[in-house]
N, C-alpha and C positions, 0 to 999 in steps of 0.2 A: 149307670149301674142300677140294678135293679132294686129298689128300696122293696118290696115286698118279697124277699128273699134272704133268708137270715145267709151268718158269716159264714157258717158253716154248712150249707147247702150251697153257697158261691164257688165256695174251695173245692167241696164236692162237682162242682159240673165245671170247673177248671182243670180240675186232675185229670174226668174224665174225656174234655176236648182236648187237652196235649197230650192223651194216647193216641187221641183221631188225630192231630196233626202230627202227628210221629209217623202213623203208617200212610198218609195223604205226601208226607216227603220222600220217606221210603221207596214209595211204588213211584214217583214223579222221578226217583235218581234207576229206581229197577226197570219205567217201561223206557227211559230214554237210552239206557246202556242196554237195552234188548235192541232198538231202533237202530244203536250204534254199530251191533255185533254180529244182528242177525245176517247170515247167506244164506244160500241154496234157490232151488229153479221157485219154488214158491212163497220166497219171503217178499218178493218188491210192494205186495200190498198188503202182509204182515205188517211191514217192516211201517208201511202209511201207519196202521192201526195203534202199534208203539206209541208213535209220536201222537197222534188225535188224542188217546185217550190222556196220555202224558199230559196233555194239556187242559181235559176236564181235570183231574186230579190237581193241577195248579187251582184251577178257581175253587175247588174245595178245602185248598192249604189256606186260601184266603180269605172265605168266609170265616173259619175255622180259627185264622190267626187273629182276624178284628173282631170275633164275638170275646174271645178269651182276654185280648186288650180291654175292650167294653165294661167284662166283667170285671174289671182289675186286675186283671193275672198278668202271668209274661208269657208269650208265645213259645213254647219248646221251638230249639234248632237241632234235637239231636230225633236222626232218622228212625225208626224200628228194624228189625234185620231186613236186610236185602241180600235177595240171592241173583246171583251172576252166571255166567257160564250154561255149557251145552249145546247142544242142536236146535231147531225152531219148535219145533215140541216141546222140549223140556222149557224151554223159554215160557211158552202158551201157557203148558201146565203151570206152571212157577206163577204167572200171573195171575191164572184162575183161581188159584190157592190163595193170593193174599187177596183178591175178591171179594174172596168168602171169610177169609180173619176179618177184614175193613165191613162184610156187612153182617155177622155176627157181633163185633164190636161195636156197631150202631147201633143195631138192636138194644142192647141192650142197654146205649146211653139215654136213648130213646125212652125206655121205661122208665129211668132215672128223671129225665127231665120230664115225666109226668107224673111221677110219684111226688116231686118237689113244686109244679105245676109253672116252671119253667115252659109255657109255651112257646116263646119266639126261638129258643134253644130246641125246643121239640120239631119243630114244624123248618127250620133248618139243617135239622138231621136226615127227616124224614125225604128230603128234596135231593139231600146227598146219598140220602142207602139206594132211592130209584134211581140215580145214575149209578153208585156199583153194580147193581142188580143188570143192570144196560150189559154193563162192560163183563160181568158174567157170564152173561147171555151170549152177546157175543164169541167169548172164548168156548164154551158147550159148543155153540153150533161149530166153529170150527174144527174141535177134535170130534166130533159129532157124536158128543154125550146127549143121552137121553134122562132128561130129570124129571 
């Protein structure tokens, strides 16, 4: 635990890593039930992409779960919403969307943890928003949005 970190700045960047493991469970139970669900003539390498990324998002449940432990906290088990259903598009989209909640919500934990000067909490965020950013990207190119 970090001694140069008062009690209330630990609380604070504990409250705000068991939002991030909320939506890191979230999207690990929404991209494996896309993986589960998806059909049609162009989902068999959709359907890879679910499961791959399903699986970054575990190693960022885990970082995420032993920094929070570290700091004295308890790890949330309760998910953030997850959406289900539709066609391979609405899936994509669905994805893309909490994408961009998980690196909006980094963002801004990210500020947090250098306003308090929490670096090892900063500089492990900042490793997980460029993989969201990835799996964003990813999704854009596929419905082939232009950003």
């Amino acid at each position: 635990m970090s001694f140069l970190m008062s009690e209330k700045d630990r609380k604070r960047i504990i409250a705000a890593l068991n939002v991030d493991l909320g939506l890191e469970i979230a999207a690990i139970i929404q991209y494996l039930h896309h993986h589960f669900t998806a059909e049609g003539m162009e989902s068999p390498e959709i359907i890879d992409r679910f499961e791959e990324i399903s699986k970054d998002e575990m190693k960022h449940m885990e970082k995420l779960g032993e920094r929070i432990n570290y700091l004295g906290g308890d790890p949330t088990i309760k998910p953030a919403p997850i959406k289900t259903g539709g066609d391979l598009k609405k899936m994509i989209r669905d994805d893309l969307d909490g994408e961009y909640t998980a690196i909006k919500t980094y963002k801004e934990h990210i500020k947090l943890c250098a306003e308090i000067g929490d670096t090892t909490t900063r500089l492990m965020l900042e490793e997980i928003v460029s993989d969201e950013e990835g799996h964003a990207d990813t999704w854009e190119t596929t419905l082939g949005i232009k950003v």
